[in-house]
N, C-alpha and C positions, 0 to 999 in steps of 0.2 A: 748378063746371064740369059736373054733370050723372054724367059719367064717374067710376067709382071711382078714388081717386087707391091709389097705390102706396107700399111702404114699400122703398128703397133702400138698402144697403149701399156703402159704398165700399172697396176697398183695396188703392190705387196703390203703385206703388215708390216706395219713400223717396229720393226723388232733389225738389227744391222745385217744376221744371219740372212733374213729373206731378202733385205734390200740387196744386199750384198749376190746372193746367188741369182737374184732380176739379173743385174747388170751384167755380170757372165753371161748370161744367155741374149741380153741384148747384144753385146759387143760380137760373138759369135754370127748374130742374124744384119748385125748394119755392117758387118763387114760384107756382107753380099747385096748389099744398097738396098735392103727393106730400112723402112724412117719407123723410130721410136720414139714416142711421147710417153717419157718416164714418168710420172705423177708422185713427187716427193716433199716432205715438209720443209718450208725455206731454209731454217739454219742448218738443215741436216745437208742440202746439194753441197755445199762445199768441203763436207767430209767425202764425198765420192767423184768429185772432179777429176783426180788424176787418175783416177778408176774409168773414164770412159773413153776407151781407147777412139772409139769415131765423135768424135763433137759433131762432125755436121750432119750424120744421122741419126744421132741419141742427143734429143733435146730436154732437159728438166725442166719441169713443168712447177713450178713452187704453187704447191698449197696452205692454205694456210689452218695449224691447225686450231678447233676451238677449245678455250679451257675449259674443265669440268673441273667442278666443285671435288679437292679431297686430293689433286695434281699438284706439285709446285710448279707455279708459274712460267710460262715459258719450256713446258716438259713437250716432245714432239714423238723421241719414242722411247723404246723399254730400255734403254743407254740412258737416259734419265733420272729412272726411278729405280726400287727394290721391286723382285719380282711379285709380293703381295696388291703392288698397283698396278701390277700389268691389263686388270681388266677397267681399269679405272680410262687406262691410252686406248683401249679398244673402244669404248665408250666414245669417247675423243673421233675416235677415226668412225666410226659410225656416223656420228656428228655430221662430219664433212659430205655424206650420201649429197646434199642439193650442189654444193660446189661440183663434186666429180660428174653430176649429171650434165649441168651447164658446160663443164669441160670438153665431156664426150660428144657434147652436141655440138660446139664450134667444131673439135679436132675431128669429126667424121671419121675415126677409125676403120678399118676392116676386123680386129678385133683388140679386146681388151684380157688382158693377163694379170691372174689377178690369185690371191688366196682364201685369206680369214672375212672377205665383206660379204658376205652371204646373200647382200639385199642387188649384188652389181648386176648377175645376170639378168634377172626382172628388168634392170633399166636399161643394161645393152640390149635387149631381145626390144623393148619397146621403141629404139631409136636403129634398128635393124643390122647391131653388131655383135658379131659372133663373141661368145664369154670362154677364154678356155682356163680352167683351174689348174696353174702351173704349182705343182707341189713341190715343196722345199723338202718333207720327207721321205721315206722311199716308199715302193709300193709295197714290201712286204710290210708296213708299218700301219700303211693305210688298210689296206686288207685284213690284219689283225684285229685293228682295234672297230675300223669305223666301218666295216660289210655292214650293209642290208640286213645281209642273212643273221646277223647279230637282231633285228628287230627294234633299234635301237628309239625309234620313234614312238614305241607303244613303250618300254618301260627303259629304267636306268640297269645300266650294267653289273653286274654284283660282280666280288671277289672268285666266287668259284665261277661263273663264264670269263673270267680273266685269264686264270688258271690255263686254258687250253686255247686254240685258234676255233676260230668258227668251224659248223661241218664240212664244208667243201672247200675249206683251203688249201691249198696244192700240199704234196707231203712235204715236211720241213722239219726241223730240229728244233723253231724257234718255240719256246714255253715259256710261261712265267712262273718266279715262285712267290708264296705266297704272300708276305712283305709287298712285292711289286704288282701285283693283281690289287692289294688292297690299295694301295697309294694310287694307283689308275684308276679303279674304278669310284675313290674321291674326287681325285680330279676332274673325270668325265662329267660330275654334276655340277662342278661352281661354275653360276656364273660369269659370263666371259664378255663384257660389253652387254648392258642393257640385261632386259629380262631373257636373255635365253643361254643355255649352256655350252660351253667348250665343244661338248660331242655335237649338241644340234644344229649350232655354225658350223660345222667343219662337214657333218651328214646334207647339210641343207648345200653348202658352197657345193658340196660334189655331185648332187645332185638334181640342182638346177644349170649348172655349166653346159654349153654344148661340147663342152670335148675336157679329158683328166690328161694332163701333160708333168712327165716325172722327167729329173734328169736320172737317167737311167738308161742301163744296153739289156736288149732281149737276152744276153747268152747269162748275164747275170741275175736278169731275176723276171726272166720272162713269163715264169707261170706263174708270178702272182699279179703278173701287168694285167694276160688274161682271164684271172680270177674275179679282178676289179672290172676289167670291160663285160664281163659278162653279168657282173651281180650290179654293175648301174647302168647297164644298158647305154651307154653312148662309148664312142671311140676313145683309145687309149694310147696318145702320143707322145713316140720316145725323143728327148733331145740331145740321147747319148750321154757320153762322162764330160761333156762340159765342162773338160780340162780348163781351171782358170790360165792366164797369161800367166808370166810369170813379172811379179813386179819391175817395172823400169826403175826404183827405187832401189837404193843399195843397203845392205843391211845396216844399223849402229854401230857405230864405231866401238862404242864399249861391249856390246854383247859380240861384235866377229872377232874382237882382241882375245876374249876370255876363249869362245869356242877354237883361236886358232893354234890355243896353250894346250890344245889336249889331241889324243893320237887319234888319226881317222877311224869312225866307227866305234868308239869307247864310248862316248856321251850319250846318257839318256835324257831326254827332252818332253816336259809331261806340261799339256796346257789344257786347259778346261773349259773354254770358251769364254766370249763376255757374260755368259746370264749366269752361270753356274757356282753356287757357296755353298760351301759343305762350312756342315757344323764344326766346331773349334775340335772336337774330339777325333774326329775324320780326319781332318785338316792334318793334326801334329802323328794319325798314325800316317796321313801319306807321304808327309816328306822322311819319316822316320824308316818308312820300308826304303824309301831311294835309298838312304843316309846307310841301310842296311846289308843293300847290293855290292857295295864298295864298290860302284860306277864314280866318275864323278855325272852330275848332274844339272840339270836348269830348269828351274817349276816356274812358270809362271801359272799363276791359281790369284783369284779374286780374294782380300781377308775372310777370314772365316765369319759368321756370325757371330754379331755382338763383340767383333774386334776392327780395330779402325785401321789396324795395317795388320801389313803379314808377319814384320820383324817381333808386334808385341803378343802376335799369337804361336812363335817358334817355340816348341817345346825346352827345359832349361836344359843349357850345357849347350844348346845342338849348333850355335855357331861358332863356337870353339873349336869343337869335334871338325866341324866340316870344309873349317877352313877355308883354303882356296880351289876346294874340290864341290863343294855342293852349295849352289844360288839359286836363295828362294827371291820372287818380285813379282809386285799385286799390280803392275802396269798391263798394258796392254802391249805384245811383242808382235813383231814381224814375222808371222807364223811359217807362212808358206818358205822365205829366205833360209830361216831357220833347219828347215826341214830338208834342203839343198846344202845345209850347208857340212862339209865332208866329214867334220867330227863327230858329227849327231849318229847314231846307231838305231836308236830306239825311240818313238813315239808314245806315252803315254796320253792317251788320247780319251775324252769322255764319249766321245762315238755320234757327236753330232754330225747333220750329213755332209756339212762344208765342210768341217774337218778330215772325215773320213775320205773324202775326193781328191784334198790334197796328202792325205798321206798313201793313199793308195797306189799313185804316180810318183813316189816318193822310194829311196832304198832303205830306208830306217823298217827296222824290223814295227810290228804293231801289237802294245800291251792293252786290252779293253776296262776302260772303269767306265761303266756308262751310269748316268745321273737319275736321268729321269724320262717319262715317256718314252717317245718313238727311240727313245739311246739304245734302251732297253733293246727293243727288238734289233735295230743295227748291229748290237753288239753278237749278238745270238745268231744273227745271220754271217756276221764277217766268220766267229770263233766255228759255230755248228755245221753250217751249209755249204762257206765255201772256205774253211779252213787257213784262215789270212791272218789271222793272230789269234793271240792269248788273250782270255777274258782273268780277270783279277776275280779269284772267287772269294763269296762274300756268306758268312755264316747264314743258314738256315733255319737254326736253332731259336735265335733271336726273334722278336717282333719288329725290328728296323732293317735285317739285312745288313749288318753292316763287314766291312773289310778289315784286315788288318796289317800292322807290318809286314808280317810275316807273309799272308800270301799276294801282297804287293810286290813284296822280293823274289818271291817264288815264280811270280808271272815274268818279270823281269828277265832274271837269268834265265828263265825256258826259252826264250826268243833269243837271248845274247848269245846260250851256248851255241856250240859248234856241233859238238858231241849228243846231246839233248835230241833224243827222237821226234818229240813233238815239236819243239825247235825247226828240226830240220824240217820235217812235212810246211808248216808256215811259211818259213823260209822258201822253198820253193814253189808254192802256192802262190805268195806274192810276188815273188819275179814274174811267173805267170801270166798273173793277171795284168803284173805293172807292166807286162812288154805287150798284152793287147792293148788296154786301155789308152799305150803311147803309140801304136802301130800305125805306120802310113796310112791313113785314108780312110781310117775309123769315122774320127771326127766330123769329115766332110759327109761321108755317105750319110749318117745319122743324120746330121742336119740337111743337108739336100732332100732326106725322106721327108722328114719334120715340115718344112716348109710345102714339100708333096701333099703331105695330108691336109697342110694348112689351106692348099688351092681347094682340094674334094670337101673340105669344110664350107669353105665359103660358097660352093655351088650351090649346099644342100639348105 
């Protein structure tokens, strides 16, 4: 390519989502012979093996990690545990700061990519490697919750500044209601590994980094890129939609059998992510709204709380009723296959941002239940801003927010209809967008930038 290629570091929080979205972006840059040194926990590299499409550029790097009192044994990341230990693994991964320094110092990186370790830029800046904070969220999420201009370092967040976006956030649709202001503004204070909080790793990662890097396009959410470059003052680089490959793996045999029994574009397909369990109440009204659509169906959803599987948490009667039309399963499925594959219509999607990337490049219409945090603003941005699906509404009335059958059904069918005005607007929205985001020469340009900025980074 003419251009000096680069020698790369990675090292995400041990959560699959961010690992997962690293390697996207490596496999993208070692396909242009820049070398990556992935930094990952030993037993975990051999779940992402067949995930790295260049082996002789993207090398794993096994760290090891240490145990903290209150982990089961042998726990490496949040695929491990319940989400109440996840600061227990951050704790864990903090830990490791003297190995990853020793790391850094043999691999002489040019720079390191990295997220939740708030303490890496300090130690890249002192062995004289560039820190860039590659965000797994999107920018209109980070600009919501974590600006500056929030002051977030002199006090804690309350419910009513949750309520709205900071003052100079670009104009937008995205709000919260009050239910979800308050669950954020709890969360921004637990701690999160060691004595400091969620928000002030996450204000501190961004703010000591030399450069904030989103997978993200300007035409999608460029004013809140430059929101964020202007309220932290350093450079703000895009590495595009970071279309993943599409698996060399074929789908199961039993789940493409099931899906090849039903007519193209009939099936609704609703998966929640690895971290995400809704309460048993939640749980039996969402498969009960599908069971409601007269779709046939395929949920994969984690058991509910305080339930060991998903069959003993099925509301009664409901696998009678749904027979050989609606399949609930607490496994972990082949999302992206799925999502290709011709019966599937519909996406119920919790609005994380791996998710949302592959269904956005996807022809399955898009119904939003977002869970928690940044879902939240995803969701408000795909439904409000750029009009790409249905958000599932959820009462107001309540102190939990919560949803129901009925308007799980309701979001449902708005996207399946034909006829359905807001249906249609969606509908065409996402072809839209889904025929930029797959356009010739997208992909490259953004990254060919990306690595542009990455040269005038490393000059400065």
């Amino acid at each position: 390519m003419g251009e000096k290629t680069f020698h790369i570091a990675m090292y995400p929080w041990f959560a699959m989502g961010h690992l997962t979205s690293f390697l996207h972006l490596a496999n993208k840059l070692a396909h242009r012979g820049h070398k990556i040194s992935f930094l990952m926990p030993i037993k975990t590299i051999p779940k992402f093996e067949s995930f790295n499409l260049h082996p002789n550029h993207i090398n794993f790097i096994p760290i090891a990690v240490p145990h903290v009192a209150g982990l089961p044994p042998g726990t490496e990341t949040t695929a491990d545990v319940p989400i109440n230990l996840y600061p227990l693994v951050m704790t864990a991964m903090d830990l490791t700061q003297p190995i990853i320094e020793s790391q850094l110092s043999n691999l002489k990186p040019d720079f390191v990519f990295f997220d939740f370790s708030h303490w890496l830029p300090s130690i890249s800046t002192s062995l004289g490697v560039k820190s860039v904070n590659y965000c797994t969220i999107s920018p209109a999420a980070v600009g919501y919750l974590i600006s500056p201009e929030r002051e977030l370092g002199k006090r804690s967040l309350t419910e009513d500044d949750l309520m709205n976006p900071p003052a100079s956030f670009p104009p937008s649709s995205i709000k919260l209601h009050a239910d979800e202001a308050r669950g954020l503004a709890a969360a921004s204070v637990i701690q999160f590994g060691g004595a400091i909080s969620f928000t002030e790793r996450n204000l501190r990662s961004l703010s000591d980094c030399d450069a904030i890097s989103f997978k993200s396009c300007r035409e999608m959410e460029g004013a809140f890129c430059d929101y964020i470059e202007k309220q932290f003052n350093k450079p703000v680089i895009l590495a595009g939609p970071v279309v993943p490959e599409t698996p060399s793996s074929v789908l199961d045999e039993k789940i493409m059998k099931l899906l090849d029994s039903f007519e193209a574009g009939s099936v609704v397909f609703c998966a929640f992510g690895s971290e995400c369990i809704l309460k048993k109440d939640q749980f039996q009204e969402l498969v009960l709204g599908l069971e409601l659509t007269g779709f046939p169906f395929l949920a994969a959803v984690k058991p509910p709380t305080g339930s060991e599987t998903v069959e003993s948490a099925l509301p009664s009667g409901f696998k009678e009723r749904a027979g050989g039309k609606g399949f609930v399963i607490g496994d972990w499925v082949q999302q992206q296959l799925i999502l290709k594959h011709p019966s599937v219509g519909c996406f119920l999607t919790h609005c994380g941002s791996g998710s949302l990337s592959e269904a956005m490049v996807s022809k399955c219409q898009l119904v939003l239940l977002p869970n928690k945090g940044d879902q939240i603003i995803n969701a408000r941005l795909m439904d409000g801003d750029l009009k790409v699906g249905v958000e599932v509404e959820k009462s107001e009335e309540t102190q939990e927010g919560l949803f129901t059958r009925n308007s799980v059904c309701k979001a449902v069918k708005t996207v399946m209809d034909d006829e359905n005005e807001v249906g249609k607007e969606v509908r065409l929205n996402h072809t839209k967008w889904r025929d930029f985001l797959l356009s010739q020469g997208l992909e490259n340009s953004y990254i060919d930038d990306f690595v542009q900025k990455l040269h005038i980074l490393k000059q400065h």
